[in-house]
N, C-alpha and C positions, 0 to 999 in steps of 0.2 A: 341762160337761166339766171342764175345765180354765182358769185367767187367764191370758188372752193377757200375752205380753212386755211389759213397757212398756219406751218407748224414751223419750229423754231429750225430744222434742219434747212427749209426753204427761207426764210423773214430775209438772208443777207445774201442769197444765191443771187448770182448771176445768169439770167436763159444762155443757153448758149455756149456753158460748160468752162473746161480747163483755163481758158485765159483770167480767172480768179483767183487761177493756183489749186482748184477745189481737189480734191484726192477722187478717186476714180470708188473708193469704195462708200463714200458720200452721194456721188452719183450714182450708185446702182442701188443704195438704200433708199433714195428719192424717188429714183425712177420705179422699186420695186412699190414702195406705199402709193406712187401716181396709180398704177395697173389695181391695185386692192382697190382702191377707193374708185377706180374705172367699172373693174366689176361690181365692185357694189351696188355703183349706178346705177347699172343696166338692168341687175339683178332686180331693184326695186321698180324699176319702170317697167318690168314687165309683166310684177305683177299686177301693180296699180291700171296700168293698158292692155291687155291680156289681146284685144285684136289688134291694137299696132303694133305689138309686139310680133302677133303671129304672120302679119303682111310681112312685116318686116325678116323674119325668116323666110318668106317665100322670097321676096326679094332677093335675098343673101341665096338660096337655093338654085335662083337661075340663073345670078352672077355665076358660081360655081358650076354652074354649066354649059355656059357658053362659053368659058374661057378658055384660051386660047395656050396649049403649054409650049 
């Protein structure tokens, strides 16, 4: 779709983690705002598409039940 915002804790990141030196609590704060703004995502597309949303839980429904533990 579109590139997400970068914010200033991401601008000089490295993908790919620790070989920057980055501190492990810089990644879980990145990785925590990545997941918010994940769900915010989804949260907004399902309202704006309320039936691909809801295939889309059937889909997720049958995965989870044909799998295999």
């Amino acid at each position: 779709m579109h590139e997400p915002q970068r914010t200033e804790d991401t601008a000089g990141a490295v993908p790919g983690g620790d070989a920057a030196g980055e501190s492990e609590a810089a990644r879980r704060r990145r990785r925590a705002q990545f997941l918010r703004e994940l769900h915010e995502a989804k949260e907004l597309r399902n309202r704006v598409q309320p039936r691909r949303a809801r295939a889309e839980r059937m889909r997720q429904a049958m995965r989870m039940r044909t799998f295999r533990w």
